[in-house]
C-alpha atoms as one frame of an Amber mdcrd trajectory, in Angstrom:
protein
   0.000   0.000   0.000   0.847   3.641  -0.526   3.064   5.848   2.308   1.069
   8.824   3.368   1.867  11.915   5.026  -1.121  13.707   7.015   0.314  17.117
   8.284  -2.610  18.815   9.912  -1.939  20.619  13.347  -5.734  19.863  15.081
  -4.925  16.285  16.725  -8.565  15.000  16.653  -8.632  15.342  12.611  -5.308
  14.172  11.923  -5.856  11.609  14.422  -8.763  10.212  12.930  -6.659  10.286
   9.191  -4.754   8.610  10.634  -6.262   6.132  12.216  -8.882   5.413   8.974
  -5.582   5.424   6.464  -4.017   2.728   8.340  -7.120   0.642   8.367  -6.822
   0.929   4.758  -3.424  -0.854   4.581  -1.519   2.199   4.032   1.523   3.180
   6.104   0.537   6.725   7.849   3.114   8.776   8.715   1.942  12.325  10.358
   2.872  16.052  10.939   1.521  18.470  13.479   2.623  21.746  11.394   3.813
  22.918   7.698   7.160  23.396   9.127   7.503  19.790  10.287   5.372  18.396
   7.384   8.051  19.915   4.857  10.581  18.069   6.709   8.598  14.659   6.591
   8.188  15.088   2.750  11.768  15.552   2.871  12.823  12.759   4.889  10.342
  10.223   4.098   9.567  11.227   0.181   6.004   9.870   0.804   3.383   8.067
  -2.158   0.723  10.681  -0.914   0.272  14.015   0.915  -2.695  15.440   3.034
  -2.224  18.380   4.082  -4.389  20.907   5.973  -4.403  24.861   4.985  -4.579
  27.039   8.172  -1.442  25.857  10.383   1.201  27.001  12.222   4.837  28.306
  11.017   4.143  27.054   7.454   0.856  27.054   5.718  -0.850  24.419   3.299
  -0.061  26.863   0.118   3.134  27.284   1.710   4.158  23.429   1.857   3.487
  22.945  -1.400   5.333  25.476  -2.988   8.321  24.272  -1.259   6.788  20.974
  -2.535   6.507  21.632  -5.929   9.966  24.019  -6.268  11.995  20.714  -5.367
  12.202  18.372  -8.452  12.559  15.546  -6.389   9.372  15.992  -4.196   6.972
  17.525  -7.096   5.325  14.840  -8.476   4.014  13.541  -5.529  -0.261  13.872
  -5.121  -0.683  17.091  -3.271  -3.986  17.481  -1.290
């Protein structure tokens, strides 16, 4: 199954991603703000990317720019 990153900073939503992801099959990996969710994709280079809008230190439009200026990060899904 596919590696995804949830980066949202409210715990009960990303929580719950999380938790209904993994029943899925898929390996769930998770950030609690833009700043630390650009250093998962980094890291991890996940399949998939869910990714809230209003957070802390970086913002969803934020991420992915910074996503999609890397060439080795930009094809990957972007929600």
């Amino acid at each position: 199954m596919a590696r995804i990153l949830v980066i949202d900073d409210e715990a009960p939503i990303r929580q719950n991603l999380v938790r209904f992801l993994a029943l899925e099959g898929h390996q769930v990996l998770q950030a609690i703000d833009g700043l630390l969710g650009l250093e998962a994709i980094r890291t991890h280079k996940p399949d998939f990317i869910l990714c809230d809008v209003m957070m802390p230190h970086l913002d969803g439009f934020e991420v992915l720019a910074a996503t999609q200026s890397d060439p080795a990060l930009r094809g990957i899904p972007f929600v």
